[in-house]
C-alpha positions as CSV (number, residue, x, y, z in Angstrom):
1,X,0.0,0.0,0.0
2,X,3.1,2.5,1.0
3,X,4.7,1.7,-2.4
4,X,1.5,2.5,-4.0
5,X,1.4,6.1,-2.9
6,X,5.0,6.4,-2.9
7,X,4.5,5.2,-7.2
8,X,1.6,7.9,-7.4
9,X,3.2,10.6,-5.5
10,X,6.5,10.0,-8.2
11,X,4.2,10.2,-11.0
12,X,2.3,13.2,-9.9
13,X,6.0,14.9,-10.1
14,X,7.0,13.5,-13.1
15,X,4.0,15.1,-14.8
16,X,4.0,18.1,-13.0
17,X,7.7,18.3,-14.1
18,X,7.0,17.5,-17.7
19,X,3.3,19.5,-18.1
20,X,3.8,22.5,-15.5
21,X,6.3,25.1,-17.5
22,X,7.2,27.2,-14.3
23,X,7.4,23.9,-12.0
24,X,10.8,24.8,-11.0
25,X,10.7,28.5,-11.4
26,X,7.6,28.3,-8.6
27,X,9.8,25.8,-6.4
28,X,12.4,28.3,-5.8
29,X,10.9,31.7,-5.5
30,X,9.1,29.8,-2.8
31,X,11.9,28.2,-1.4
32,X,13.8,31.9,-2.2
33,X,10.9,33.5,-0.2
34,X,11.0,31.2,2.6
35,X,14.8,32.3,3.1
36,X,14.2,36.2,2.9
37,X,11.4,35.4,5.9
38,X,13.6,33.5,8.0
39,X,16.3,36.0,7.4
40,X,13.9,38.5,8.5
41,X,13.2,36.2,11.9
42,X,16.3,36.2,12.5
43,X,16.9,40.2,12.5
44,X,14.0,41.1,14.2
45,X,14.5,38.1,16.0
46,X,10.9,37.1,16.2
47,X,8.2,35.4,13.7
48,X,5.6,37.5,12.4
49,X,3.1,38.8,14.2
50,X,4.8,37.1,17.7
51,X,5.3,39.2,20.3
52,X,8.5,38.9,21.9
53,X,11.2,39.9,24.9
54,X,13.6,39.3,22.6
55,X,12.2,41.4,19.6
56,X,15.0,43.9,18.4
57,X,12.6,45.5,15.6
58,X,9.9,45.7,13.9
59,X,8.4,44.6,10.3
60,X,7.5,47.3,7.8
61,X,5.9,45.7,4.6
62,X,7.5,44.3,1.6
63,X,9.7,45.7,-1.1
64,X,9.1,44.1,-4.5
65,X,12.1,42.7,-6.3
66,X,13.1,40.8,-9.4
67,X,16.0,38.4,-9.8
68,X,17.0,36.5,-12.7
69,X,17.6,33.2,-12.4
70,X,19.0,30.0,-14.8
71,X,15.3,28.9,-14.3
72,X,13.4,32.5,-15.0
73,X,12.9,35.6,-13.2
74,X,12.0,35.2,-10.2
75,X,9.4,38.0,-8.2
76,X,9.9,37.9,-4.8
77,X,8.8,40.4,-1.8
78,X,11.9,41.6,0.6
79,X,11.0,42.1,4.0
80,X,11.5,45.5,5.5
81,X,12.0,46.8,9.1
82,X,10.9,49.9,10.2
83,X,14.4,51.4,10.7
84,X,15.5,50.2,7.1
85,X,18.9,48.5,8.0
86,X,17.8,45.0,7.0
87,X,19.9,43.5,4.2
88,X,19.2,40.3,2.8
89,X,22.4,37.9,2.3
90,X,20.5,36.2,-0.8
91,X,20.9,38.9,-3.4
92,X,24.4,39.2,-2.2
93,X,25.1,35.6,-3.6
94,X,23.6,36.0,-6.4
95,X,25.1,39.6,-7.5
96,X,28.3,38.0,-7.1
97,X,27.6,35.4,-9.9
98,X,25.8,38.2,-12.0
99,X,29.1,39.9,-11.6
100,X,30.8,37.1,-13.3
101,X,28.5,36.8,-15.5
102,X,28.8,40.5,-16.8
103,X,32.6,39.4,-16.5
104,X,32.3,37.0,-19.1
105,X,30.4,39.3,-21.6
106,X,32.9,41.6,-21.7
107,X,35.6,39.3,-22.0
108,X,33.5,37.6,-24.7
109,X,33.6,41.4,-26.5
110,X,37.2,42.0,-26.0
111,X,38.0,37.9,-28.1
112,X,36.1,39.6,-30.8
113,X,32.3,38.0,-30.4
114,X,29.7,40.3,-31.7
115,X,27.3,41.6,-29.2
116,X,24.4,39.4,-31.1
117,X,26.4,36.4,-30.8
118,X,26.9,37.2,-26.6
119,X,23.1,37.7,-26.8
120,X,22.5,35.0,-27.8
121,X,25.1,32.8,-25.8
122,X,23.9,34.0,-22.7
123,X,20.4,33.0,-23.6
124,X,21.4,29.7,-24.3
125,X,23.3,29.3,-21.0
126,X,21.7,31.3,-18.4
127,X,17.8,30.8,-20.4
128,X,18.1,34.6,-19.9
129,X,18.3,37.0,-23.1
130,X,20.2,40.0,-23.1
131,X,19.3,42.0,-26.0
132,X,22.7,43.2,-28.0
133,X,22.1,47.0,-26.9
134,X,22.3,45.8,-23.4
135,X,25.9,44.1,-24.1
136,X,26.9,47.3,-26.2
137,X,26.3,49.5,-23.3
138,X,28.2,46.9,-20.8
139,X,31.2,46.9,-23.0
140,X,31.4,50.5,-23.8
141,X,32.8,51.0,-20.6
142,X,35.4,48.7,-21.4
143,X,36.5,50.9,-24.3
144,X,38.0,54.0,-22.9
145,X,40.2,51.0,-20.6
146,X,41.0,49.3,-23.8
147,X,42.0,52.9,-25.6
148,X,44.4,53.8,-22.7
149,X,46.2,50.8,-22.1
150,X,46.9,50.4,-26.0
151,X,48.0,54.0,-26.1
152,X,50.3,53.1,-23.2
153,X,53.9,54.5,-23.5
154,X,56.7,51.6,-23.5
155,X,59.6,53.4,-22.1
156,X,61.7,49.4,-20.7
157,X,62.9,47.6,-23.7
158,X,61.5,44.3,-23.8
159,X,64.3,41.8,-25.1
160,X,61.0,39.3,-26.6
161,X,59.7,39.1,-30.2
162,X,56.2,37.5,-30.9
163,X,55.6,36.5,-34.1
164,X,52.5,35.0,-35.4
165,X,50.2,34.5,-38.8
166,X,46.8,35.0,-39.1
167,X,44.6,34.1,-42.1
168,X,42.5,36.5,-44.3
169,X,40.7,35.9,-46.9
170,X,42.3,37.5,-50.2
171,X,40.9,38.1,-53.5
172,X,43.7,37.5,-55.7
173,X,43.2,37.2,-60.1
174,X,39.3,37.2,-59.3
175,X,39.8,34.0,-56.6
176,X,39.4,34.2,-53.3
177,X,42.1,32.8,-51.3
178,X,43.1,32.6,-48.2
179,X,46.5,34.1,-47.1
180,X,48.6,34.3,-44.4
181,X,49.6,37.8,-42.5
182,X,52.6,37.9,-40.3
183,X,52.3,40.1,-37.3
184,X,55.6,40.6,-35.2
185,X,55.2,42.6,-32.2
């Protein structure tokens, strides 16, 4: 009989998996939301509504908030206290990773990918799109760093010589060919 409803209760989350589109998405911003309320407990150091000894503040509604996940964006209510020092650990953690992830697009820029092509690599990993004006205006703060370090003076000799090829395409008697360009730097 327990296996029975142990079958059923796998198959009820097999289809809810494979039918519900936001399963997972709902999952965590519940579970998300859970942690921003016990985070709160812990502050105020009581539950809502619970009157306490031990109380240190007091609740003050809800701030709206958005966070982009791998699964969706999630839309989650941060608690507030009255005196507004509360700061929630989750969105640190997850800035952190955003950070990288902005990271990445620039460095992504800098190799030579076009901002369509980050666009739509990062929607393909992350199942969040970032539309190429959105990359454009990331990297253009990379540009003015760029400008300056190229334009960099080299006063120490440097006793090294790099030498490399790189192909272009060449048209050459009405046939394109490709041919090779030696840089030495």
């Amino acid at each position: 009989m327990d296996n029975n409803k142990s079958n059923a209760k796998d198959k009820m989350f097999q289809d809810a998996l494979i039918n519900e589109k936001d399963f997972l998405k709902n999952i965590i911003q519940k579970l998300f939301q859970d942690i921003l309320e016990e985070e709160m407990e812990t502050y105020i150091g009581a539950k809502k509504y619970e009157r306490s000894e031990n109380r240190s503040g007091h609740r003050n509604g809800y701030k709206p908030r958005m966070l982009k996940t791998r699964v969706g964006t999630l839309y989650l209510l941060v608690p507030q206290d009255r005196e507004g020092n509360f700061s929630t650990e989750l969105f640190n953690r997850y800035q952190r990773s955003e950070k990288a992830l902005v990271l990445t697009l620039m460095e992504m820029y800098i190799k030579g990918v076009s901002t369509r092509k980050v666009a739509d690599i990062t929607e393909k990993l992350c199942g969040v799109s970032f539309s190429s004006t959105t990359v454009s205006a990331l990297t253009s703060k990379l540009d003015s760093h760029i400008t300056l370090w190229k334009s960099r003076p080299l006063k120490k000799q440097y006793p090294y010589l790099f030498v490399d090829t790189i192909y272009i395409k060449s048209r050459i008697e009405g046939q394109i060919l490709s041919q090779g360009a030696v840089i030495v730097a």
